[in-house]
C-alpha angles and dihedrals in degrees: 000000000000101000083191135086115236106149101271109320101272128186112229110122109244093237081059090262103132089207098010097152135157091240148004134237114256099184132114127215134086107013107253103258104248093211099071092052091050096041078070103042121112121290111257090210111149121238128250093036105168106256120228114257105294101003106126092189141027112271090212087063106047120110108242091234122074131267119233078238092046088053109046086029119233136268100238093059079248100127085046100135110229113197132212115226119249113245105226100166128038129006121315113238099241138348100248090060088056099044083040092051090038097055099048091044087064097036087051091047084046109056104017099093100051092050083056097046082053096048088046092056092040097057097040095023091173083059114134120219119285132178096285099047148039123208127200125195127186101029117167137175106245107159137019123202127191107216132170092259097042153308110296122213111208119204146185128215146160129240095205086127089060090070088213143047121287124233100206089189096070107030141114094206110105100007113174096268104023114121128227141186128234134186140167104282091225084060101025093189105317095127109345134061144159132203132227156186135214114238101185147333118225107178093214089063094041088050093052122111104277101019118248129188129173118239131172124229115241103232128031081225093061099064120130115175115186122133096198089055122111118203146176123247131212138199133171103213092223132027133053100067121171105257083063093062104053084034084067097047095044091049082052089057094041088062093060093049149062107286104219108208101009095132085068103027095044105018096038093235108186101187093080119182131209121272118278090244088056095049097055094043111022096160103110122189110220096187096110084069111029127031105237121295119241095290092041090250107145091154116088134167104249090202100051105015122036122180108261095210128057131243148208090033097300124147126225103273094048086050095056093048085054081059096052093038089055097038104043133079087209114030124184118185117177120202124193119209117305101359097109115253096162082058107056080043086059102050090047088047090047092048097046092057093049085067093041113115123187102268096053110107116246122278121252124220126159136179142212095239138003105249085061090047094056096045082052088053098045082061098039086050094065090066113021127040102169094086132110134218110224111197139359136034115292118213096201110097097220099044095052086071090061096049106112085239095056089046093049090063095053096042131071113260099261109229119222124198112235101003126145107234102096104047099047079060102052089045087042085057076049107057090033087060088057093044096046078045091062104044095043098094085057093045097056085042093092092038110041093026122254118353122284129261083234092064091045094048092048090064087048099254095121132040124234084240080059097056088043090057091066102048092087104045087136096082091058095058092246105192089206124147115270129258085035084110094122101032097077092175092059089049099041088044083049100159101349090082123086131195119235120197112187096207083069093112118061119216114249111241111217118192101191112124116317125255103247095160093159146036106265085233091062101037087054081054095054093046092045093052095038099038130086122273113251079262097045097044074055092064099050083076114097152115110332143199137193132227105172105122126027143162128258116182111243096258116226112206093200086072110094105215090241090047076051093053095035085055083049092055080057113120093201102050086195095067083066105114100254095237083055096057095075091061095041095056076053091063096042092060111040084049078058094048087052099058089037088055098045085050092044101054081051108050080040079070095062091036096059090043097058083035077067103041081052102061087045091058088044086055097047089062089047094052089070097056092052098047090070093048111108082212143011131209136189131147112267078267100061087041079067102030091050097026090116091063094029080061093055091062094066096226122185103183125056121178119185119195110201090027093153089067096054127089127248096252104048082051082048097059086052080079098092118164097260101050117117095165138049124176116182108191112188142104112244089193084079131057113342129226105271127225120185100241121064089197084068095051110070136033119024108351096049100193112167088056107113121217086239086058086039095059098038086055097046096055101255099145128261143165120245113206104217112177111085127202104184113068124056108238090261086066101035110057082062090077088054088098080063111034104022106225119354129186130252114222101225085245088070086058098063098050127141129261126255104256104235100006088073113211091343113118106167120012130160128233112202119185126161093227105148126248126226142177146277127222087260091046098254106140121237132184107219095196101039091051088056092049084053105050091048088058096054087048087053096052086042088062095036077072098262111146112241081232096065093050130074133188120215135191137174086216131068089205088058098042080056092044099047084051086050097064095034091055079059097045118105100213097053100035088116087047142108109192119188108238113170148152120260095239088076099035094073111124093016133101146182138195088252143014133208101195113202103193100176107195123118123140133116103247114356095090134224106282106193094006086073087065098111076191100053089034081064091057104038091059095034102067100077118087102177097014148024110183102179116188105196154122092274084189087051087050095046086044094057119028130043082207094060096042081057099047091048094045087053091049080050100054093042118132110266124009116353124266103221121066143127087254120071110204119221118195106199110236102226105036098026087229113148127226125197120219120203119190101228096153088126 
């Protein structure tokens, strides 16, 4: 992993040599992969390309990581970011203008928010943290490690602006892969900053006293080293996650490349072909999936001859989306809820590595999240072991064993002739030596006292008279501690010389309400996205030094800086007035630190560049590994992160599983040379792919449109998969207002009653109880969370297992706030009942649902709750029972959606299933009970 931008990795030597190393590879073994080498090497893009209207450089050069420019913003008007607009519908008119607009959609989602955190501070820079923004004083540099992806900058830093405690645990600040922005404090931002990166999040670190975390800085050119310095920290609470990142270099590459699928993908051409594969070879054995038919024939020509009748237990929807899936270059199934679109993916999957031979390249699936990706898996698992796990932690036992990380321990090291992965390491000892050289003076400065005459006179800043001058400080009586002989400075300092320790300031704790500003699932997604690979957490080990005390001479305001100057020309360094001494020793070294910093900017280069090197040889030994594998997985953000090495492997099938919630771009860069096949599986009636900035995703940039949506909307033919085996009829027909009719599977139809609600299986509770607000501004709905909570107690004791309910809420605060009063319930005090949001909630399903919807208000609106997509989820995810607890009048108000779910409670046979009232029907005696809210 390189947790730093620098414009792609490319390997061209920073002295202008292309392979310039140290050493060469003597092995002998598997012959290095040339492609992921190439896939690295420098653009060939000629010079002088006509840019696109406002547009001041080249998108396919910039570097993915903000510029200092890019960041306060610059005085011309020059660093002013122009956007294409996103066409939705009809064909774009080239390809350069989408990867172009693309590109500059995602880099705008990814950095603005941290260019408008910086202008807010700037412009109140007393401001205390708010929900968009987190603010760090007292941030210091006290350690630097030299690890194999970098060299990581730790610092310290105070949350006094937070006004609370922070529960690291559960929180989004810091996380591995955010940027952030520092600058001087005496300038905070007025003029300097610096941008960087986090490089990883220990808890431990983050919960010391005061907190530390590692970060890189974004540009070799950046760095500032400088121990004694205090900075600002910024950081904007939401944007610039990780996937972004690796989206805008693969789209860089996917410019200089073959675009497989653009005439579809970019011109919208509806007549699509079989893949070339398929083509060539159309025959087709089904017996994976089917025992042989009367005259023992299982192979038939997909093209020409496609089974009738379906197999595997599909139905006839899902097996004509396995023909399309088998016969299409671009193939697009959309699944409603509950109508098993996974499924249908698996036994395409299944019957696709029954034809595999040895020599087929590896299939190709990737996910939205990881915990998809590892339900996928687990499936996948029962028929197929030869598959392998690219990227983050898996949490799945069984899956774990098949992570590449996990396979590399228990394999041999493959050796490949020629890689590169021994040599970079051995340059990268090399430049590490020079780096840990530089900062060593620094480093025994708060060991051995200030830094020594020698250091000074080896960057030409004494003279070797100078030094001279201090080797005889007894007979001047010097009262100097002892065992400072050799250390001339200290002695000749005596007293004028004072010891900083940066841990001087202790961190308020402040123990007003925590900072749980996320669900811990989806911060452990994020983590898991953003944060470093087991290897590559591995690799984050190396070298360190401490900076944790340093010198500082005692300064003396009556010097004038050219009398300064004028003590530091002097031959004979003793004749200094003593109470000068202590200013001079402060010019000295800053003058040092001048000359270290500009060496080292300049060795980080190379650093960076075998860092690089590095993770390519490391690459080329993992090729070898992959190549063998029957499939391969990752999420959509390892397809970018890893699509260098995906590439190597010569796929010609993708599959990607959520692909509604994905944005175009990350779905883009699927689009390797060798595909000849892409399949996108998803619904994007439920939950939307999801950018930072609401100004990107509307009109007309459209961001939160996936291809998969794109396309559908644009009339490139799909399969919808219409018969549903999740939700019992009562729940179903509520998603009429989305799907139209869908179909009930005969199993829905014998489920189980819901033990104490009688034969009422979904059934609305509407209130006017008023919402309110959280300190983050998430909305909650006290009474209604405690309605809520006393109806989960009273199916809990109606015999229904914690583990067969779910609660679900639009609202973080009222998720909290809902855990809150179930922790203090007595029933439930040996419970852990699972209260979530619905954004995490898609894919997945319970036997019943309790919905909190919060809102209820006259004229402020419904926020989330006017999301038709996440609407679909939120009343999808209930097989026996749906239980809403709501302002039925705010709804109505509000969404046409709403007004047609509760007309059609309304109109229900039987009694209606909204009211003020919710009916309970004993268990044992029948008898019904009738429960009014009256909480008021």
């Amino acid at each position: 992993m390189a947790p730093r931008g620098r414009g792609g990795g490319k390997f061209v030597h920073p002295d202008g040599h292309p392979n310039a190393s140290s050493s060469q590879s003597k092995s002998t073994g598997f012959p290095a992969n040339p492609a992921i080498r190439n896939y690295f090497a420098p653009p060939n893009l000629p010079d002088g390309i006509p840019l696109t209207r406002g547009q001041t450089e080249d998108w396919r050069k910039k570097s993915e990581l903000p510029t200092t420019e890019e960041i306060l913003g610059s005085n011309d008007g020059s660093s002013d970011i122009l956007l294409l607009p996103n066409h939705i519908s009809g064909p774009w008119p080239s390809t350069e203008l989408y990867l172009n607009a693309h590109y500059n959609l995602i880099r705008e989602d990814a950095v603005a928010n941290l260019r408008d955190a910086v202008l807010y501070v700037r412009t109140y820079p007393r401001m205390n943290d708010n929900g968009n923004i987190a603010i760090y004083e007292k941030v210091f540099i006290v350690q630097v490690t030299l690890t194999t992806s970098g060299i990581a900058f730790r610092v310290q830093f105070s949350t006094r602006r937070a006004g609370k405690r922070i529960h690291w645990k559960y929180s989004s600040r810091l996380i591995t892969g955010n940027i952030v922005a520092l600058s001087p404090v005496e300038d905070s931002f007025s003029t300097k900053c610096i941008v960087g990166v986090v490089a990883a999040r220990p808890v431990d670190n983050l919960e010391k006293t005061p907190p530390e975390v590692d970060i890189y800085f974004a540009h070799p050119g950046d760095i500032k080293f400088d121990p004694q310095q205090e900075w600002i920290m910024v950081q904007a609470r939401s944007g610039y996650y990780e996937a972004h990142r690796h989206t805008m270099k693969a789209l860089q590459k996917l410019s200089q490349e073959q675009f497989p699928l653009k005439q579809h993908i970019c011109v919208l051409k509806t007549d699509i072909s079989a893949p070339k594969y398929v083509l060539d070879n159309p025959v087709i054995d089904f017996q994976a999936l089917s025992p042989p038919t009367a005259d023992g024939n299982t192979s038939f020509n997909i093209l020409e001859n496609f089974p009738a009748t379906p197999m595997a237990g599909l139905n006839t929807h899902q097996w004509q989306a396995l023909e399309h899936m088998l016969s299409r270059n671009i193939s697009i199934i959309q699944g409603p809820p509950g109508t098993g679109k996974t499924f249908v993916s698996i036994i395409f999957l299944k019957l696709l590595l029954s034809q595999m031979t040895p020599t087929d390249p590896p299939l190709i699936i990737a996910t939205h999240t990881n915990h998809a990706l590892d339900q996928l898996l687990s499936i996948i698992a029962q028929f197929e072991d030869n598959y392998i796990r690219l990227g983050s932690r898996s949490v799945d036992p069984v899956i774990r064993k098949r992570m590449l990380y996990e396979i590399k321990k228990s394999l041999p090291i493959p050796t490949i002739t020629g890689g590169l992965f021994g040599p970079a390491r051995t340059d990268l000892q090399r430049i590490s030596a020079q780096v840990a050289e530089l900062l060593t003076p620094f480093d025994q400065e708060g060991i051995h006292g200030p830094i020594k005459a020698s250091t000074f006179a080896d960057y030409g800043l004494l003279t070797h008279i100078q030094c001279d001058s201090l080797k005889d400080l007894e007979q001047w009586g010097s009262s100097a501690p002892a065992g400072n002989d050799t250390n001339h400075i200290a002695a000749w300092l005596d007293d004028q010389v004072k010891e900083l320790n940066l841990n001087h300031w202790i961190e308020e704790i402040l123990f007003t309400e925590d900072d749980i500003d996320i669900e811990y699932e989806q911060l452990k997604e994020l983590e898991a996205e953003q944060g470093p690979n087991e290897d590559e957490y591995e690799a984050l080990n190396g070298r360190s030094l401490q900076f944790r005390t340093t010198h500082q001479g005692v300064e003396d305001s009556s010097y004038s800086k050219q009398e300064i100057r004028h003590y530091l020309s002097m031959s004979d360094l003793m004749k200094i007035p003593v109470k000068a001494r202590g200013p001079v020793y402060n010019l000295l070294r800053d003058e040092l630190l001048d000359l270290v910093n500009a060496k080292l900017r300049t060795v980080a280069k190379s650093y960076d560049f075998y860092s690089d090197r590095l993770k390519v040889g490391r690459w080329e030994r993992d090729f070898e590994i992959l190549r063998k594998a029957k499939l391969v997985a990752m999420t959509t953000t390892g397809l970018s992160k890893y699509r260098g090495l995906v590439s190597s492997l010569q796929p010609r099938t993708v599959l990607i599983e959520e692909a509604a919630e994905v944005l175009e771009a990350p779905t883009t860069v699927a689009c390797l040379e060798s595909i000849q096949q892409l399949i996108l599986v998803g619904d994007h009636m439920q939950l939307k792919a999801k950018c930072t900035l609401m100004d990107l995703a509307g009109e007309p940039f459209f961001l939160e449109t996936s291809m998969f949506e794109r396309l559908v909307r644009n009339d490139i033919l799909y399969v919808q998969l219409q018969e549903q085996r999740r939700m019992v009829p009562d729940i179903r027909e509520l998603l009429m207002p989305i799907y139209g009719s869908l179909y009930d599977h005969p199993s829905v139809l014998k489920a189980a009653p819901i033990p104490g609600m009688g034969d009422l299986r979904s059934f609305f509770f509407t209130h006017e109880w008023p919402e309110s607000g959280d300190s983050l501004t998430s909305k909650l709905n006290e009474w209604e969370a405690i309605m809520v909570v006393e109806f989960y107690v009273y199916l809990v004791l109606n015999g229904i297992s914690i583990f067969d309910m779910t609660v679900l809420t639009f609202y973080n605060g009222q998720r909290k706030l809902i855990l809150k009063h179930m922790r203090t319930n007595k029933y439930l005090a040996n419970h852990t009942p699972k209260v979530v949001t619905v954004d995490s909630y898609q894919g997945e399903e319970n036997e019943i649902i309790l919905l909190s919807l919060v809102r209820s208000n006259k004229s402020n609106g419904i926020g989330f709750l006017a999301a038709d997509n996440r609407v679909c989820v939120a009343i999808s995810r209930a097989k026996r029972g749906l239980y809403m607890f709501g302002s039925s009048e705010t709804l109505e108000q509000f969404s046409p959606l709403w007004s047609s779910i509760i007309s059609i409670l309304r109109s229900s046979n039987g009694d209606p299933r909204i009211s003020g009232i919710l009916p309970l029907t004993c268990k044992k005696h029948k008898n019904e009970t009738l429960i009014r809210g009256q909480y008021q």
